[in-house]
ROSE-185881 format. One record per residue: x, z, y of N, C-alpha, C, O in turn. Coordinates in steps of 0.2 Angstrom, whole numbers, padded with zeros to 4 digits, always signed. Layout:
XZYXZYXZYXZY...
***
This chain:
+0004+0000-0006+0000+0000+0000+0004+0000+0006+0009+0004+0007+0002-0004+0010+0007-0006+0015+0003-0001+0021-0003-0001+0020+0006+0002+0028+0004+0005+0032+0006+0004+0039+0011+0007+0041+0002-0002+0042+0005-0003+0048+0001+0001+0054+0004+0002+0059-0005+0003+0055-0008+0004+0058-0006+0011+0062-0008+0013+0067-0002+0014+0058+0002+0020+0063+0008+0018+0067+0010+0019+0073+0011+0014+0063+0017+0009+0068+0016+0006+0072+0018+0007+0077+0011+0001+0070+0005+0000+0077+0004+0004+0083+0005+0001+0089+0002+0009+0083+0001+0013+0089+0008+0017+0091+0009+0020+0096+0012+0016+0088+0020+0020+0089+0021+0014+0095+0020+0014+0101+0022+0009+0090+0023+0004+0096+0021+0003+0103+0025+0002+0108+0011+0004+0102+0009+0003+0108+0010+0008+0113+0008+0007+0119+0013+0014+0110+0014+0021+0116+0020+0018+0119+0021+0018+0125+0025+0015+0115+0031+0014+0118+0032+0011+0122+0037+0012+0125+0028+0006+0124+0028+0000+0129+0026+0006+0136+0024+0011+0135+0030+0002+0143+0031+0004+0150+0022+0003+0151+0017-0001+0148+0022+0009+0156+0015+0011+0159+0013+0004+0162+0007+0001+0162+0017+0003+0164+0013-0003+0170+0012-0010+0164+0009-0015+0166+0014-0010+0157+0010-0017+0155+0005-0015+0150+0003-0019+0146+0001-0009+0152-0004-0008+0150-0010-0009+0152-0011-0009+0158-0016-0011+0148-0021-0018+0152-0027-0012+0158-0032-0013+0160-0025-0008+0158-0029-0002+0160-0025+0001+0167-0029+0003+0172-0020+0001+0167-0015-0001+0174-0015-0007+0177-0014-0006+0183-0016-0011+0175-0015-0019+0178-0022-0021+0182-0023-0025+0186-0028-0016+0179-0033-0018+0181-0033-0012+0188-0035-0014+0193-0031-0006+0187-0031-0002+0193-0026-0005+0199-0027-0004+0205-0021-0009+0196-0016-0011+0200-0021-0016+0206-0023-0016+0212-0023-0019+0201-0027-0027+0205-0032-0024+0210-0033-0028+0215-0034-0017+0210-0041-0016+0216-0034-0013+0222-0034-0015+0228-0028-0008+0218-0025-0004+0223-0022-0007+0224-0025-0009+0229-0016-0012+0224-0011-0015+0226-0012-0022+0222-0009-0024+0218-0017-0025+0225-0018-0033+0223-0012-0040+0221-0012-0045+0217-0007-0038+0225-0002-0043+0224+0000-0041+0218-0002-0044+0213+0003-0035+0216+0006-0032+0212+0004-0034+0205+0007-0038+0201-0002-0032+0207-0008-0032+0200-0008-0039+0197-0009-0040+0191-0007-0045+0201-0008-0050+0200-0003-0054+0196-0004-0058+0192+0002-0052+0198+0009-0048+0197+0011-0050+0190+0014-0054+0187+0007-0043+0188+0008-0041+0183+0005-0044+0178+0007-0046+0172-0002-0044+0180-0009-0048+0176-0003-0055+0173-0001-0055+0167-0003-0060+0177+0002-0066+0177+0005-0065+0170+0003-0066+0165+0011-0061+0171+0018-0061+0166+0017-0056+0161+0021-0055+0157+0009-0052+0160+0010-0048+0155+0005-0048+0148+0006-0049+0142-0001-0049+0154-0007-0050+0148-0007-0057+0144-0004-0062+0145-0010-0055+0141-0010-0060+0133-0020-0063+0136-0024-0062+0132-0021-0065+0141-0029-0065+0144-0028-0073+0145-0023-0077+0146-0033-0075+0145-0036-0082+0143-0034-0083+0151-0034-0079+0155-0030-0093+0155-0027-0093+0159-0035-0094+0165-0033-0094+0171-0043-0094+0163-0048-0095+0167-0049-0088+0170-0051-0086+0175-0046-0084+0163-0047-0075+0166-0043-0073+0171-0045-0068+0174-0037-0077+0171-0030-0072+0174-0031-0079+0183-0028-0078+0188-0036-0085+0182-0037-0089+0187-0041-0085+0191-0040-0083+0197-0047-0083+0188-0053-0079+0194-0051-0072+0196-0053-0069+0202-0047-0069+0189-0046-0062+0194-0041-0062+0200-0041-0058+0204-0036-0067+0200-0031-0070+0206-0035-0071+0209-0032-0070+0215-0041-0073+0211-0047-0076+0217-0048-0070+0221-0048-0068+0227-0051-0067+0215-0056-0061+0217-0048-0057+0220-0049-0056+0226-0042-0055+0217-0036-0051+0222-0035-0053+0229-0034-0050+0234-0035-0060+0227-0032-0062+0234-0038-0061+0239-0037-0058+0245-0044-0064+0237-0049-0061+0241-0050-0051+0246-0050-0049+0251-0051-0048+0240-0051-0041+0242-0043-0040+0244-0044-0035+0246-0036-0042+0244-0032-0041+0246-0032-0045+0254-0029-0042+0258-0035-0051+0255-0036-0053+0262-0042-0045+0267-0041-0042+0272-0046-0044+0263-0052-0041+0266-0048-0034+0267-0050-0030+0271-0043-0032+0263-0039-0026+0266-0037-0024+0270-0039-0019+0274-0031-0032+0271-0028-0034+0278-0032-0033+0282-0032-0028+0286-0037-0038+0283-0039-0040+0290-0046-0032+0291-0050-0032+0295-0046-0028+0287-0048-0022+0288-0045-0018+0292-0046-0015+0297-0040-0018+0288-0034-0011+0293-0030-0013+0298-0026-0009+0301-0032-0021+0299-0028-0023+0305-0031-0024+0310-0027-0025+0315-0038-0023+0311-0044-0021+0316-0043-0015+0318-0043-0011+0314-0043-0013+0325-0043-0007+0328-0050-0008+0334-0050-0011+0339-0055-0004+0331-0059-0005+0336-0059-0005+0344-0062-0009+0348-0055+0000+0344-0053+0003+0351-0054-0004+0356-0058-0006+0361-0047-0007+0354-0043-0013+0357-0049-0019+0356-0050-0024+0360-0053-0019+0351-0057-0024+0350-0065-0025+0354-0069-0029+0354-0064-0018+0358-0070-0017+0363-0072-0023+0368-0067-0024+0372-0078-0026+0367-0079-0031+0373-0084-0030+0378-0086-0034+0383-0086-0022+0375-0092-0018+0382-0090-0020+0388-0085-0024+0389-0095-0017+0392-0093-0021+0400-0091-0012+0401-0091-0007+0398-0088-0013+0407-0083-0004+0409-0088-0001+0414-0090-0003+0419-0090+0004+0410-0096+0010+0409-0096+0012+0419-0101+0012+0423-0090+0013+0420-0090+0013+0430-0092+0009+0431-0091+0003+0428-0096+0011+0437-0102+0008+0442-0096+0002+0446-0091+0004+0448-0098-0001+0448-0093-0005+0454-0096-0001+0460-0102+0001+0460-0092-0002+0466-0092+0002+0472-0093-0003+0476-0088-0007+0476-0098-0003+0482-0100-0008+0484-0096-0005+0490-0093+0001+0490-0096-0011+0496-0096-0008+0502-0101-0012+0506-0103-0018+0506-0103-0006+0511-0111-0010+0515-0107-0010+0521-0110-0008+0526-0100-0011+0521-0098-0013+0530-0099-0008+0535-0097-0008+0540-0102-0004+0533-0102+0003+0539-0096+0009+0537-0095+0014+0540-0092+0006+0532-0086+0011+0534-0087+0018+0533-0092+0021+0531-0081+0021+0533-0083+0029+0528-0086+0032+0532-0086+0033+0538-0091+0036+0526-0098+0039+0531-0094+0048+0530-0088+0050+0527-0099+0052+0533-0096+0059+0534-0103+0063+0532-0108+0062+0535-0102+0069+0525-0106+0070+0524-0108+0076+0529-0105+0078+0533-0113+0078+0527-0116+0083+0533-0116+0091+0530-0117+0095+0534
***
């Protein structure tokens, strides 16, 4: 009786954290390039699989960028909340 199914799993602890199919998908939401990365050169995943989820990273890795590179503050196009100060040509008055 042959017993591979323990060697099997010896094996698969042995492999580095990051080519495991369970990090590569965390990698893809937290660090997209990375992930994609990885997805590429590790998984053994059909090339339609590892095409769309590259879509889907680059997309949610664009929608990061242009998230955290928006600063409301600076992006304000309100009108400036002070009143304009007219002048009626009569010159400074003197209150009583």
């Amino acid at each position: 009786m042959i017993r591979t199914s323990g060697r099997k799993r010896h094996v698969e602890n042995e492999r580095p954290w990051f080519t495991k199919q369970r990090w590569i998908l965390l990698l893809l939401v937290l660090l997209p390039p990375i992930g994609a990365l990885l997805m590429w050169m590790v998984t053994r995943w059909t090339p339609m699989t590892k095409i769309v989820l590259s879509v889907v990273a680059a997309l949610w890795c664009g929608a990061l960028v242009i998230g955290l590179s928006t600063n409301p503050e600076t992006h304000d196009r309100s009108p400036d909340p002070v009143a304009p100060i007219v002048d009626d040509g009569r010159g400074p008055q003197s209150s009583p």
